[in-house]
SETORGU-575199 format. One record per residue (C-alpha): residue number from 1; residue in one letter; x, y, z. Coordinates in Angstrom, 1 decimal, padded with zeros to 4 digits, always signed. Example, Ala and Ser with C-alpha at 12.3 -4.5 7.8 and 13.67 -1.06 7.14 Angstrom:
// SETORGU-575199
> pos:code:px:py:pz
> 1:A:+012.3:-004.5:+007.8;
> 2:S:+013.7:-001.1:+007.1;
// end
This chain:
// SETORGU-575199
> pos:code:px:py:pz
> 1:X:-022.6:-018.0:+020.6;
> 2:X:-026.1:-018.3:+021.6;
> 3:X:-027.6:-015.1:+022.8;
> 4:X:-030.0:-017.4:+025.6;
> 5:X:-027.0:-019.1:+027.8;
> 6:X:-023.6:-017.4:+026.1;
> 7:X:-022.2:-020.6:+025.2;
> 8:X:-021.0:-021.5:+022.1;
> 9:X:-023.2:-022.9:+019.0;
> 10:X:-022.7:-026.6:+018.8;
> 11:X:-023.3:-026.3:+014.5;
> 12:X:-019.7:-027.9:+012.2;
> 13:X:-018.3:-024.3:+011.0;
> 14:X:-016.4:-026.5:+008.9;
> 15:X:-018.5:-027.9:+006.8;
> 16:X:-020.1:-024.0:+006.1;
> 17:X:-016.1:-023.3:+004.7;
> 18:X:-015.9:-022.8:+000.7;
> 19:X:-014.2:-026.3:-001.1;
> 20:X:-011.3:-024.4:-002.8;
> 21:X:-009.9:-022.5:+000.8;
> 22:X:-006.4:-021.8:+000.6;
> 23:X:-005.1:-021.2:+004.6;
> 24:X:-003.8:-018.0:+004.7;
> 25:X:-000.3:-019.7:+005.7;
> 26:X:+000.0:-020.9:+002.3;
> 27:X:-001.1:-018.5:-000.1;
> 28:X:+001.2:-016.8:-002.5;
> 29:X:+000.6:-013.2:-001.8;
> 30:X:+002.4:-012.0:-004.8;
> 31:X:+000.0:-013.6:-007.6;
> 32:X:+000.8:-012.4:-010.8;
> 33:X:+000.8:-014.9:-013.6;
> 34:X:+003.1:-012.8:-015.7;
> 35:X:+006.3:-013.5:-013.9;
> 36:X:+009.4:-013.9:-016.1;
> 37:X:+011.9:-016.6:-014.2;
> 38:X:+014.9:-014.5:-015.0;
> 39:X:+013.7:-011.3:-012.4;
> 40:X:+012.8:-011.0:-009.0;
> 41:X:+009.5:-009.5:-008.0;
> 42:X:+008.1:-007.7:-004.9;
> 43:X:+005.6:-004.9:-003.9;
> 44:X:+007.2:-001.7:-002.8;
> 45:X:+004.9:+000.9:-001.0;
> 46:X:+004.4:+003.7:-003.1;
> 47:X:+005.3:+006.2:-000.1;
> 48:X:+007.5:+009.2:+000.3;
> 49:X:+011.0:+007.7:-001.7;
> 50:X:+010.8:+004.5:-001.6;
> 51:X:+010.1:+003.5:-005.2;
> 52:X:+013.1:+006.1:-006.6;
> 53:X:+015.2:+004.9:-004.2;
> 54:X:+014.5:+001.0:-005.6;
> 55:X:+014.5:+002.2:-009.4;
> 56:X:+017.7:+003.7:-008.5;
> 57:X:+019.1:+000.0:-007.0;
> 58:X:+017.9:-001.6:-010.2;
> 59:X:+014.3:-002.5:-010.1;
> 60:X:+011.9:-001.3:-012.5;
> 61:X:+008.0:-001.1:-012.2;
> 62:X:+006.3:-004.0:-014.1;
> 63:X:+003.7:-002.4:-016.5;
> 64:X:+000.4:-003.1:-016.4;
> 65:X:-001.4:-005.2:-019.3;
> 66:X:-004.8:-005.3:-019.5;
> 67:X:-006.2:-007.5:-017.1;
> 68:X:-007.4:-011.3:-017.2;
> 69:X:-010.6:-012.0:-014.9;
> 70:X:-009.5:-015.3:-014.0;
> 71:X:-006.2:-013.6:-012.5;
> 72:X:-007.7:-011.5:-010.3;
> 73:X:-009.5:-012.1:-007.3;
> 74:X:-010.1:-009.3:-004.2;
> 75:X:-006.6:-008.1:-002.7;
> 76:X:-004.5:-009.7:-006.0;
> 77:X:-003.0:-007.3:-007.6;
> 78:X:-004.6:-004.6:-009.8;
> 79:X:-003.8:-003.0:-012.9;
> 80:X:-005.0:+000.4:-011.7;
> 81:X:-002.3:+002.9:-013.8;
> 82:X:+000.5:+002.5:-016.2;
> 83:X:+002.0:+000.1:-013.5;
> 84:X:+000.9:-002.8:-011.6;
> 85:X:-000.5:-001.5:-008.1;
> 86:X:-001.9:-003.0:-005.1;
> 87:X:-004.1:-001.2:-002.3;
> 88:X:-002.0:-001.5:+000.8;
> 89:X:-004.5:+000.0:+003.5;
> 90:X:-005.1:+003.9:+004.9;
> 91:X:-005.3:+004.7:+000.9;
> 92:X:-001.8:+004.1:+000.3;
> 93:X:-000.6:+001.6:-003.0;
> 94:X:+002.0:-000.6:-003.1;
> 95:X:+003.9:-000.6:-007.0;
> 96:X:+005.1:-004.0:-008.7;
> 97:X:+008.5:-003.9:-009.1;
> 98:X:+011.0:-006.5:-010.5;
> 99:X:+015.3:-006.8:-010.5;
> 100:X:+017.6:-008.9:-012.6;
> 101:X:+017.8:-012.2:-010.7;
> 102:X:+021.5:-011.8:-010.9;
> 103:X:+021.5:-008.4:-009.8;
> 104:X:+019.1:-009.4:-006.7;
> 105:X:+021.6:-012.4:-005.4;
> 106:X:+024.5:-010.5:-005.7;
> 107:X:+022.5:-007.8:-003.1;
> 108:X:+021.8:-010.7:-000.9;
> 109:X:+025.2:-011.9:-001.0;
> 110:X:+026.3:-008.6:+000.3;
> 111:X:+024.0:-008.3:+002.9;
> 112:X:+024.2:-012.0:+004.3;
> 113:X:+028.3:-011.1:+004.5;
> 114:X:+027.8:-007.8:+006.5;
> 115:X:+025.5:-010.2:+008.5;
> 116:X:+028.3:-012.9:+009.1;
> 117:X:+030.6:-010.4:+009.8;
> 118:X:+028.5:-008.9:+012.5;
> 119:X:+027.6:-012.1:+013.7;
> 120:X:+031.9:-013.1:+014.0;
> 121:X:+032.6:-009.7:+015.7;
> 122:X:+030.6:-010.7:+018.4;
> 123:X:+032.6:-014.1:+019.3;
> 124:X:+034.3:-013.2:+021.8;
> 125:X:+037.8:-015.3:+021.2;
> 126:X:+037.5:-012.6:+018.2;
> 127:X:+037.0:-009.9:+020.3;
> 128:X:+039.5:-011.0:+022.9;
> 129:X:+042.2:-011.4:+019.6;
> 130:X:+041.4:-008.1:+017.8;
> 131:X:+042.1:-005.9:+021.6;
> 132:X:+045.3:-008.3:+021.8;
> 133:X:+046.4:-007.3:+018.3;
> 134:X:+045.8:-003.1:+018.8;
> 135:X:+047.4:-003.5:+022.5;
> 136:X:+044.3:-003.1:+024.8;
> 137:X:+045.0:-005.3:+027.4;
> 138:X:+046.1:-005.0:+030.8;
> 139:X:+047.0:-006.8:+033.5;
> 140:X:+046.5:-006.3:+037.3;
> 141:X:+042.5:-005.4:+036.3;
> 142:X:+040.9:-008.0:+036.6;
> 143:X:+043.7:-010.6:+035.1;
> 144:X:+044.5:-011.4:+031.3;
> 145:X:+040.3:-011.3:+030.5;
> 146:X:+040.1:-007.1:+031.3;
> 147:X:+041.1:-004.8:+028.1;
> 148:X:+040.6:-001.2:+028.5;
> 149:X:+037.2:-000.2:+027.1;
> 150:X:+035.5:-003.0:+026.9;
> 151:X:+033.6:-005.8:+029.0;
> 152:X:+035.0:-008.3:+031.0;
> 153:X:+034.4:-011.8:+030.0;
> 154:X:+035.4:-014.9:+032.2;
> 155:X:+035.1:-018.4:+031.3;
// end
């Protein structure tokens, strides 16, 4: 802005931008050229259990090797310790960790089918069925829609 009028400069910011940007919505935030296809990678934060609780589901920390200038840049990850760690903000690090690929679909299938689950238990033809099936309906409340201890849904 100009400081005479408070309007805006009139200059082409974008021809001041560097040649090799990457737009933030693109990067690859986990840049380590080491990766080996058969794990899966992510940062954990290295705060009160966290990275027990993930060694004891199966990751592993990646150990650090010594580092390559042209794989580093500011915010990639950092081979600070015996382990690959990342500055996370307010002086906390986050820890490179990896699990078996198999081991990392097999936890998403489980989670996706506690999701579809949830997901099916709120239809409400599957509600209306399950209350059928343990006896919960009544009549004279509302009509064949009200069950005892639930809500009353009319089409």
């Amino acid at each position: 802005m100009s400081k005479a009028k408070g309007k805006p400069e009139t200059g082409n910011r974008a021809e001041c931008r560097p040649k090799g940007r990457v737009p933030i919505y693109y990067r690859n935030r986990l840049k380590w050229n080491e990766q080996d296809p058969a794990y899966k990678y992510r940062f954990v934060n290295d705060i009160e259990d966290r990275v027990p609780r993930f060694k004891d589901a199966g990751y592993e920390a990646v150990e650090s090797k010594a580092p390559v200038a042209e794989q580093r840049g500011p915010g990639d990850p950092a081979p600070l310790a015996s382990y690959v760690e990342k500055s996370v903000g307010g002086g906390d690090k986050a820890v490179l960790m990896r699990i078996k690929k198999e081991w990392y679909e097999e936890d998403q299938a489980k989670k996706q089918k506690n999701i579809d689950e949830t997901e099916r238990s709120m239809d409400p033809r599957v509600r209306e069925e399950k209350l059928r099936q343990d006896g919960h309906s009544e009549t004279g409340m509302g009509g064949a829609d009200a069950y005892v201890g639930s809500i009353n849904i009319s089409r």
